[in-house]
C-alpha positions as CSV (number, residue, x, y, z in Angstrom):
1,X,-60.6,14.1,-11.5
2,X,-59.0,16.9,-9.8
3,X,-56.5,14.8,-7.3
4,X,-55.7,12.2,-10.7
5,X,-54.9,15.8,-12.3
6,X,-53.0,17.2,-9.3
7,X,-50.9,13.8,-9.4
8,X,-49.9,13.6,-12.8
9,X,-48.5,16.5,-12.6
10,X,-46.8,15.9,-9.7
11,X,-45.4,12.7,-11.4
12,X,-44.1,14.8,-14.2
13,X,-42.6,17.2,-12.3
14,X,-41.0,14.3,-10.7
15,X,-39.7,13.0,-13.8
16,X,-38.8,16.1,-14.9
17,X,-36.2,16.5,-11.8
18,X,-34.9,13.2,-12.0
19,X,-34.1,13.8,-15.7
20,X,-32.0,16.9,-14.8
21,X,-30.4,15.0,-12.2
22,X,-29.3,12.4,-14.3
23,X,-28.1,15.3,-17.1
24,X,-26.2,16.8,-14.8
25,X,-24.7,13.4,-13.5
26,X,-23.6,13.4,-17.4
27,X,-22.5,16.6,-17.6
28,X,-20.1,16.1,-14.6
29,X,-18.9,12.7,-16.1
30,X,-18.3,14.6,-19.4
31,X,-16.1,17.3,-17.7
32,X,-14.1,14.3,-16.2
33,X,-15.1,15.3,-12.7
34,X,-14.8,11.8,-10.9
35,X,-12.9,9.9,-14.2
36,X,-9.2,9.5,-13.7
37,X,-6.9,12.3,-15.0
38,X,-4.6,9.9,-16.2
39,X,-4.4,8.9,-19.5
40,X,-3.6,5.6,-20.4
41,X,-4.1,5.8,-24.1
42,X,-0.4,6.0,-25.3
43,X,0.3,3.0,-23.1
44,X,0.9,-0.7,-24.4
45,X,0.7,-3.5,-22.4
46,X,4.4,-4.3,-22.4
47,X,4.9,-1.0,-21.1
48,X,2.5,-1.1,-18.7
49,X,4.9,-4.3,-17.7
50,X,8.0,-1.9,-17.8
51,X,6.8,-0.1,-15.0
52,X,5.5,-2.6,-12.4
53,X,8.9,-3.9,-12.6
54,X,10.4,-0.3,-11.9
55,X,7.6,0.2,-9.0
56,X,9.1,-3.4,-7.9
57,X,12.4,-2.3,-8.2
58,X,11.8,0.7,-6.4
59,X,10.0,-0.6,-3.2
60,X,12.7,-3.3,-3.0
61,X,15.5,-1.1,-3.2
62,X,13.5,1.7,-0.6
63,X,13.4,-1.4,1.4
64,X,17.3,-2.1,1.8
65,X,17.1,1.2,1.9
66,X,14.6,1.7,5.5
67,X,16.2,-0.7,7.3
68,X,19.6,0.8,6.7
69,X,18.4,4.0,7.6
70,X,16.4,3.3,10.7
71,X,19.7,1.7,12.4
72,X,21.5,3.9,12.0
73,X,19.2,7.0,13.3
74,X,17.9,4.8,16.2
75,X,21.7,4.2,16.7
76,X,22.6,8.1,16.7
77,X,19.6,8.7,19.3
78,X,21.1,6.1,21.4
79,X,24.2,7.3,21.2
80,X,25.9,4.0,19.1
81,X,26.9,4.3,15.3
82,X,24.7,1.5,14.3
83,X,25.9,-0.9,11.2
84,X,28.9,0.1,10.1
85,X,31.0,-2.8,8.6
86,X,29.2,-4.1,5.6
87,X,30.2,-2.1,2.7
88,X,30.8,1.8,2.7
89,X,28.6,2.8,6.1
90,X,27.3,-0.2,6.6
91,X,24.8,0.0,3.4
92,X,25.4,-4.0,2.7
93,X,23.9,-4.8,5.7
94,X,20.4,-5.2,5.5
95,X,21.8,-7.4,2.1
96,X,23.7,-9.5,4.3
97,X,20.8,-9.8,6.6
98,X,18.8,-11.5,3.7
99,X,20.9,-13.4,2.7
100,X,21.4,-14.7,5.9
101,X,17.5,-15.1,5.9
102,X,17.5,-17.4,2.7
103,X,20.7,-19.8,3.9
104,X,18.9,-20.5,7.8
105,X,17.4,-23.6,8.6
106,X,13.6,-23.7,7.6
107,X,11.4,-25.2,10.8
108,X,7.8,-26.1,10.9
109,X,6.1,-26.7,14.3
110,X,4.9,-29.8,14.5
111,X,1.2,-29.1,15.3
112,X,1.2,-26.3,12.5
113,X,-0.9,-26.7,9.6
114,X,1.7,-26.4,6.8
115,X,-0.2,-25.4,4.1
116,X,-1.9,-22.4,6.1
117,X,1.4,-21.7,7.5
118,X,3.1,-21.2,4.4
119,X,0.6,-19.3,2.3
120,X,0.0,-16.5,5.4
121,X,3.5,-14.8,4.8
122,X,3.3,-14.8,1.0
123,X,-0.4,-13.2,1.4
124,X,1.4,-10.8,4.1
125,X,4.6,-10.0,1.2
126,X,2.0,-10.1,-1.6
127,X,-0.6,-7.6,-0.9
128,X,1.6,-5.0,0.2
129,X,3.1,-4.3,-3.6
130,X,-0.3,-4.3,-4.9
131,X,-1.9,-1.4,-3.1
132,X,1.3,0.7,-4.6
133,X,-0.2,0.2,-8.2
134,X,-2.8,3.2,-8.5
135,X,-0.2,5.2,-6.1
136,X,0.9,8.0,-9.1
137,X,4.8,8.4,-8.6
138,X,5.1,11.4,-11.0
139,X,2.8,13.3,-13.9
140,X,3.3,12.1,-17.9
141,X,6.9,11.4,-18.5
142,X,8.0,10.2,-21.8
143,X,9.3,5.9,-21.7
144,X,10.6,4.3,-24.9
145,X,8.9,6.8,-27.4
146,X,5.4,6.6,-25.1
147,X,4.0,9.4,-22.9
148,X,2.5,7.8,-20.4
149,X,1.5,8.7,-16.8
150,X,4.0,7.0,-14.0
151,X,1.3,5.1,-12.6
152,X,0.1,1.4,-13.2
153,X,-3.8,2.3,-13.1
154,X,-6.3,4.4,-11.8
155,X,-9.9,4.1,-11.6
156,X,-12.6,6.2,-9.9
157,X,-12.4,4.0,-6.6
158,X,-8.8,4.2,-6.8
159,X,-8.5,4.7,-2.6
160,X,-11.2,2.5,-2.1
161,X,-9.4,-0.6,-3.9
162,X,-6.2,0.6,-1.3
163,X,-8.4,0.2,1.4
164,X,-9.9,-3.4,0.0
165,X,-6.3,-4.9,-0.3
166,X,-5.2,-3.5,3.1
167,X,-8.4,-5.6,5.1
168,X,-6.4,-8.7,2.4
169,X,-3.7,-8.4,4.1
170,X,-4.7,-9.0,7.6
171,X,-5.7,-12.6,6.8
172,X,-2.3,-13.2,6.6
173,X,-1.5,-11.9,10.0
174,X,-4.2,-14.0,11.3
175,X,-4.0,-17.3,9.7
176,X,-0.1,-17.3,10.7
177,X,-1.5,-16.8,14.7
178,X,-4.1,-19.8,14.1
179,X,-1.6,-21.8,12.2
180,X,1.1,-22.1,14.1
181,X,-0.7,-24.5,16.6
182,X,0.8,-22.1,19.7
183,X,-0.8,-20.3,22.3
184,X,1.1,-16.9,21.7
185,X,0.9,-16.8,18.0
186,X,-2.9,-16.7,18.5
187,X,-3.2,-14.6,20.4
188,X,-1.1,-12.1,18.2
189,X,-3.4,-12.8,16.0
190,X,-6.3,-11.9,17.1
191,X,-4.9,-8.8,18.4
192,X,-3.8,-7.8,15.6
193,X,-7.1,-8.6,13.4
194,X,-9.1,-6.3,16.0
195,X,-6.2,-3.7,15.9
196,X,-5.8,-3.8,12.2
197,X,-9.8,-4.1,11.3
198,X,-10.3,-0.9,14.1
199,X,-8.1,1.7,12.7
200,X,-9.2,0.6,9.1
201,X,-12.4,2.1,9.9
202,X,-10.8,5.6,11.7
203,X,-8.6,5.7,8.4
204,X,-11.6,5.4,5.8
205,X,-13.3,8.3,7.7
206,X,-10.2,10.6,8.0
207,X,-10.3,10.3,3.9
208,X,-13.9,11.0,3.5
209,X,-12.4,14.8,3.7
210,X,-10.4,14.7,1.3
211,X,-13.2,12.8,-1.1
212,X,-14.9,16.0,-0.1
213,X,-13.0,18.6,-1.1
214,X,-11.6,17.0,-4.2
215,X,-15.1,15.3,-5.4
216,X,-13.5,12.1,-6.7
217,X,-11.6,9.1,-5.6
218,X,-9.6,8.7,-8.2
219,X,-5.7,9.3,-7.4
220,X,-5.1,11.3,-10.3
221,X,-7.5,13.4,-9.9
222,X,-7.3,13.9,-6.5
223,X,-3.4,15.1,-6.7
224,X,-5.0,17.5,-10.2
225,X,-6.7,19.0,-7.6
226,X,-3.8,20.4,-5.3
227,X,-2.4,22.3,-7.6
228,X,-3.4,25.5,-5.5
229,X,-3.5,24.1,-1.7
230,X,-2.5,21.0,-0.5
231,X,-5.1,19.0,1.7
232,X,-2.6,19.0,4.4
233,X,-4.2,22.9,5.5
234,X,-8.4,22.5,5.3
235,X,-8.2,18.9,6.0
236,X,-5.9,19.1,9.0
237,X,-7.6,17.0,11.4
238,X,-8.0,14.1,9.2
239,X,-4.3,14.4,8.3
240,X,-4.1,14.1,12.2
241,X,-6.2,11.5,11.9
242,X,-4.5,9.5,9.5
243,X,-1.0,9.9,10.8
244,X,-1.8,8.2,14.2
245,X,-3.9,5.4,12.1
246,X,-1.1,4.4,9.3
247,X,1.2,3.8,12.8
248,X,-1.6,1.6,14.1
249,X,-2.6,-0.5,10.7
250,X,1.2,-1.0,10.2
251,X,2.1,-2.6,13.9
252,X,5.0,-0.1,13.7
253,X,5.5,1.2,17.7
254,X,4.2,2.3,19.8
255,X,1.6,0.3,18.3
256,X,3.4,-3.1,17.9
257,X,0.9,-4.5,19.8
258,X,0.4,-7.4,18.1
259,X,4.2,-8.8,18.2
260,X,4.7,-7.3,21.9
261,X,8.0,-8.9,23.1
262,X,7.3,-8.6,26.9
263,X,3.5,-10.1,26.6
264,X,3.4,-12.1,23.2
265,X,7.1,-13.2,23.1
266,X,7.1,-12.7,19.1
267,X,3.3,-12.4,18.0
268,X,1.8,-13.8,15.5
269,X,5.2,-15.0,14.1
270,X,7.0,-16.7,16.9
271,X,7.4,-19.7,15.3
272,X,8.5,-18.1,12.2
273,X,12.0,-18.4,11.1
274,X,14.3,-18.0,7.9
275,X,12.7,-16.8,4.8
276,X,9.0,-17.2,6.0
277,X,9.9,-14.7,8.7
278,X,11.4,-12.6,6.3
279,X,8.0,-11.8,4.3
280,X,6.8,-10.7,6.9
281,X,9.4,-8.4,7.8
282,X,9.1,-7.3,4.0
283,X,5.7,-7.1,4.0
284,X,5.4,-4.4,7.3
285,X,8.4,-2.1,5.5
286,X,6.9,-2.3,2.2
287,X,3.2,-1.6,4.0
288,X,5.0,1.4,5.5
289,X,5.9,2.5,1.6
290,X,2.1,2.1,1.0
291,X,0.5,4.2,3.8
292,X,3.2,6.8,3.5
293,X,2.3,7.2,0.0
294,X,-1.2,7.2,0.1
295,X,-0.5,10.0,2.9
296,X,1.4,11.9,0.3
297,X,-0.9,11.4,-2.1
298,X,-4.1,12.4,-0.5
299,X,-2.5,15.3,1.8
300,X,0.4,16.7,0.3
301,X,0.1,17.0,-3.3
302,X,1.6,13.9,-4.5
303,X,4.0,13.9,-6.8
304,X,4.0,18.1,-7.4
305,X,6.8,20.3,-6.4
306,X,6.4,22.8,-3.0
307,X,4.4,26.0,-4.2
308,X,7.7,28.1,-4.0
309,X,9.3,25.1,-6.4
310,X,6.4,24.5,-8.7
311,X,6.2,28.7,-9.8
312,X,9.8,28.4,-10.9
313,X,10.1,29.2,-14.6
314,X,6.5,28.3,-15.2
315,X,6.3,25.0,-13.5
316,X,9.8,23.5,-15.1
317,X,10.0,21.4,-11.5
318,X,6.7,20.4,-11.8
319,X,6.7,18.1,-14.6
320,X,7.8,14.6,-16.2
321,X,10.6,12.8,-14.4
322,X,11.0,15.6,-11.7
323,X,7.8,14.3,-10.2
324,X,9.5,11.4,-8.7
325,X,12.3,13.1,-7.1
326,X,9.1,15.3,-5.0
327,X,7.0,12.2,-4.5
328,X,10.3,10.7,-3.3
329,X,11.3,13.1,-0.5
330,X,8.2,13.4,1.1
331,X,7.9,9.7,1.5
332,X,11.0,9.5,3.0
333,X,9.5,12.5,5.4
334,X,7.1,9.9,6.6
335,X,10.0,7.0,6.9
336,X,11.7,9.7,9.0
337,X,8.4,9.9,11.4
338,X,8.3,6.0,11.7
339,X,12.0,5.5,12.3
340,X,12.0,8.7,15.4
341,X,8.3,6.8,17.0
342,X,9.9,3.8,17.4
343,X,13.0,5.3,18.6
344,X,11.2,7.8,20.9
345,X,7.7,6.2,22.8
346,X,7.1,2.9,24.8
347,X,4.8,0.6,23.8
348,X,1.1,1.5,24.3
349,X,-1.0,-0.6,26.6
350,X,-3.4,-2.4,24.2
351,X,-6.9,-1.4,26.0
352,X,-6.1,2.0,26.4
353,X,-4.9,1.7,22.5
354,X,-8.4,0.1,21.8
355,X,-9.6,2.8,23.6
356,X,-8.4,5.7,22.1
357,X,-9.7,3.9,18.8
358,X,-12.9,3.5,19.1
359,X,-13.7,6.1,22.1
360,X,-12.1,8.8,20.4
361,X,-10.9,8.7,17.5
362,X,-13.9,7.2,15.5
363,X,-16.7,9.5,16.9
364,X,-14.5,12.8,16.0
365,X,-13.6,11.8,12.5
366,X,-17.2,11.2,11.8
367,X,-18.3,14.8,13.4
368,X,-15.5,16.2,11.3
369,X,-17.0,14.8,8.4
370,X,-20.3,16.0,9.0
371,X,-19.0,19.4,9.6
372,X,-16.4,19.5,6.7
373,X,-19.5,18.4,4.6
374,X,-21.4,21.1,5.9
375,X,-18.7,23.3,5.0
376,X,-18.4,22.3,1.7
377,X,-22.2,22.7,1.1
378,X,-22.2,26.3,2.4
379,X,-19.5,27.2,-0.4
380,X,-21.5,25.9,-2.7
381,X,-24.1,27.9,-2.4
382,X,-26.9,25.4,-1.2
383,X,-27.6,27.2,2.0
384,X,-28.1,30.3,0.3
385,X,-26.2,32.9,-1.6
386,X,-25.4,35.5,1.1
387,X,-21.7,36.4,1.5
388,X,-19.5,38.6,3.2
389,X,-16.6,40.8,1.0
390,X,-13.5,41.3,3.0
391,X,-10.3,42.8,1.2
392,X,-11.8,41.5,-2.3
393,X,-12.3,38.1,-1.1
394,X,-16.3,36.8,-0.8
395,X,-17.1,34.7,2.1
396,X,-20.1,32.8,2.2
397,X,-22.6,33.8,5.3
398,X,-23.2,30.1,6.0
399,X,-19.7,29.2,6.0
400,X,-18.8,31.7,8.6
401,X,-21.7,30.7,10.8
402,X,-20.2,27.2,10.8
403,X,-16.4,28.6,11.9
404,X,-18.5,30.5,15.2
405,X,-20.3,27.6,16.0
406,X,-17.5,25.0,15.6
407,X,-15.2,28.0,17.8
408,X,-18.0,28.5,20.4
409,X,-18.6,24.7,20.7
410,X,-14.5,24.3,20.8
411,X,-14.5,26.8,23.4
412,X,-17.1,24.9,25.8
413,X,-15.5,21.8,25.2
414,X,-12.5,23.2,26.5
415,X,-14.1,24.8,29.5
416,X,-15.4,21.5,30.0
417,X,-12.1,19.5,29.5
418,X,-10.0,22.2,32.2
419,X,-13.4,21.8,35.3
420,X,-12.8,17.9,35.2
421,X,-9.1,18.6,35.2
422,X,-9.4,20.8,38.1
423,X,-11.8,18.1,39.9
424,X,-9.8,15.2,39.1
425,X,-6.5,17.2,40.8
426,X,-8.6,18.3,43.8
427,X,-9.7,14.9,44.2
428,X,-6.5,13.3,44.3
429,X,-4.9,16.4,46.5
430,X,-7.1,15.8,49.3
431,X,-5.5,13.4,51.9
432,X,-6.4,9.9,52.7
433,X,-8.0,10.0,56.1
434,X,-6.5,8.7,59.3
435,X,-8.8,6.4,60.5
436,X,-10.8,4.0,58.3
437,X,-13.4,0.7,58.5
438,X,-12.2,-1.5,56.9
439,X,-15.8,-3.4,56.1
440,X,-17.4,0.1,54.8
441,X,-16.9,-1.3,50.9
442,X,-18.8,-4.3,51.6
443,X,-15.5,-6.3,52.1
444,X,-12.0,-5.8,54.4
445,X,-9.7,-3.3,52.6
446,X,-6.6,-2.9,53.9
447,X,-4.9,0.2,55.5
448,X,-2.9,2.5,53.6
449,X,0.7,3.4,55.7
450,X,-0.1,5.7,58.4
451,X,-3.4,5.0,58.5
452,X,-5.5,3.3,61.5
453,X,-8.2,0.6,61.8
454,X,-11.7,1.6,63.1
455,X,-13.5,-0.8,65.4
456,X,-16.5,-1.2,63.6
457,X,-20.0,-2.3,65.0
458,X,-21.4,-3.7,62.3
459,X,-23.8,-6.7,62.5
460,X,-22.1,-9.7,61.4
461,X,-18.9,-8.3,61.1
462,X,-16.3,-10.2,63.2
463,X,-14.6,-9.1,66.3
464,X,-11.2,-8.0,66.5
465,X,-9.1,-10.0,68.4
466,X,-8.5,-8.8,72.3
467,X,-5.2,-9.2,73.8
468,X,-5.2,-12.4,76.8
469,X,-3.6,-11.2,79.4
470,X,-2.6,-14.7,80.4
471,X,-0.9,-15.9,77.1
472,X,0.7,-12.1,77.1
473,X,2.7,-13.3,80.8
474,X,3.6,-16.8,79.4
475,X,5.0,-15.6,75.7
476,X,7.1,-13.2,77.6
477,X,8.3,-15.5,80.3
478,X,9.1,-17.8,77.5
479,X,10.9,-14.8,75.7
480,X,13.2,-13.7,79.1
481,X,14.3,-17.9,79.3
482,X,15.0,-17.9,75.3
483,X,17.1,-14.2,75.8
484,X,18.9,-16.1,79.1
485,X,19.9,-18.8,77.1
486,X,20.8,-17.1,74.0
């Protein structure tokens, strides 16, 4: 009677916490802690039409833009002007480069299956402008009468729907490697899938941070919640992180590894030409739009001014239409990154790329994670309540015990790092020796220059050749006759 006693109250303690759990699941989605900021209530569907044509607009115009732009900086580092003949400095010539696009001759290979061949570019130029449509451009500015937030939509897996059209948009990179019924093309391919599907994963991670620290996934919310630090300073290392993996998911170099001239000839498009070739050369600028934006989004505040900008005149810079011009320059900070990498590095090698990947990359987002989690929980409070006052400021116990044991396990790892430095240079300091066997390996390796062969006694190993002193007298009669003649 006693244990049936013991239980039932167990079970309605139980129940008891898994009713305040739920309450206070309530509670947080009353305060709006992982709903969207944005409100969408003043905002009809034809308006809602209004502005995917502007976002359009926009990333087609940026477009014409890029490829302007990167000409002519690559050009300046290379000490050439770059376009300058179509229209005033050359600015009509990525326009004259499309249209030369639309009026080429259209091929298709001959062992090409058509259909697949012409639906992976238009997945390729398709995907890329709908990732941009939870991207917020600016706050609530005020179009035809309507206040209405600058952003298509927003949900509270608003990153997580970037993420799911992104992995789209490498089936169109693959099926245009498998359909053009050519050796190179499929093999760009299926570089690119295992390229593209890698750093997907290292570019979740690094945003698992930023989730974190902001406690939602919505867009809006998460650029609410830089209004006092941008994510840029606590979450450094997955801004690191993500920088080296939107290079990588976008086949921009040095990762171009997919569409490697010297190895692939073209890629996965070699056998695309005119405007088939052209969405694909759309889709990778207008991808490059995407990641940068998500990058300013998540990291730098979105579409709020600089904090010496924003506390001007009570935030006048920070508001309505202003937005755009803020969300505006630091993309083009980004663009500015891409165009200087490709103008700067060589191409990677692709297994040391793969390498870095999954070696590296992966295994230290995932312990920064953990630790930023860690972190996150100790300034809660869940570790306990002990804190540390310095100049007026509190600082949890728990948090500071994570900072000495993430410095103290920094510091090793750097001891570590500089001792296989030091070996590695000692080892390849010490000389190669004068004398070696060639058959000590298990099979003949041959001399370095300067060095000497050992006779070896080896069982089974064959005998070096000895001098006949017969042969020796004939070749050298025969060579005094041939010098007489000669």
């Amino acid at each position: 009677m006693s244990t049936l006693l013991s239980l039932h109250e167990a079970a309605g303690t139980y129940s008891e916490s898994a009713l305040t759990g739920i309450q206070a699941l309530g509670s947080l989605a009353t305060e709006g802690k992982d709903n969207p900021r944005a409100d969408f209530s003043d905002t009809p569907w034809w308006l809602s039409l209004v502005k995917a044509l502007i976002i359009f607009v926009y990333l087609l115009v940026s477009t014409l833009l890029v490829i302007w732009f990167e000409r002519r900086v690559i050009g300046r580092m290379q000490q050439r002007p770059g376009p300058n003949r179509n229209g005033p400095f050359g600015l009509l010539q990525t326009l004259a480069d499309g249209m030369k696009s639309m009026l080429k001759e259209d091929n298709t290979p001959a062992k090409a299956d058509r259909f697949v061949f012409t639906l992976a570019p238009l997945i390729t130029a398709t995907m890329c402008f709908i990732g941009f449509a939870i991207i917020p451009l600016a706050g609530e500015v005020s179009m035809f009468g309507h206040r209405t937030p600058f952003q298509l939509a927003d949900s509270s897996i608003a990153v997580l729907f970037v993420l799911a059209i992104a992995g789209i948009g490498i089936y169109g990179v693959v099926l245009a490697g498998w359909s053009s019924g050519s050796p190179y093309p499929l093999m760009g391919g299926l570089r690119s899938s295992a390229q593209m599907i890698s750093y997907e994963i290292a570019m979740g991670l690094s945003l698992v941070a930023v989730f974190l620290y902001s406690g939602s996934m919505s867009t809006s919310q998460i650029v609410g919640s830089q209004a006092n630090v941008w994510y840029i300073i606590p979450a450094f290392f997955s801004f690191f992180v993500y920088v080296i993996t939107m290079v990588g998911e976008t086949n921009r170099l040095p990762f171009d590894l997919a569409e490697g001239e010297g190895e692939l000839t073209g890629g996965f498009h070699t056998e695309y030409g005119s405007m088939r070739f052209a969405m694909f050369f759309l889709g990778e600028y207008i991808n490059m739009f995407t990641v940068a934006a998500l990058a300013t989004t998540m990291f730098l505040g979105g579409w709020q001014a600089p904090p010496g900008i924003a506390a001007i005149n009570d935030g006048m810079f920070n508001e309505g239409w202003w937005g755009l011009l803020w969300f505006t320059v630091k993309l083009w900070m980004f663009m500015f990154v891409f165009v200087w990498l490709r103008g700067s590095l060589p191409r990677t090698r692709y297994d040391q790329f793969m390498r870095f990947g999954w070696k590296f990359l992966i295994p230290a987002t995932l312990a920064w994670v953990v630790l930023v989690a860690f972190f996150r929980g100790a300034q809660n409070g869940w570790f306990g309540d002990a804190a540390l006052e310095v100049a007026g400021r509190r600082f949890p116990v728990s948090s500071l015990a994570i900072v000495g044991l993430v410095a103290v396990g920094a510091l090793a790892l750097g001891w570590w790092w500089d001792s296989r430095a030091i070996a590695r240079d000692n080892a390849a300091s010490q000389a190669p020796p004068e004398e070696i066997d060639p058959y000590a390996g298990g099979f003949v390796v041959p001399p370095l220059p300067g060095q000497r062969l050992k006779e070896t006694a080896r069982v089974g190993a064959p005998a070096l050749p000895e001098a006949d002193p017969l042969k020796t007298d004939l070749d050298t009669a025969s060579s005094d006759k041939e010098a007489t003649r000669g």
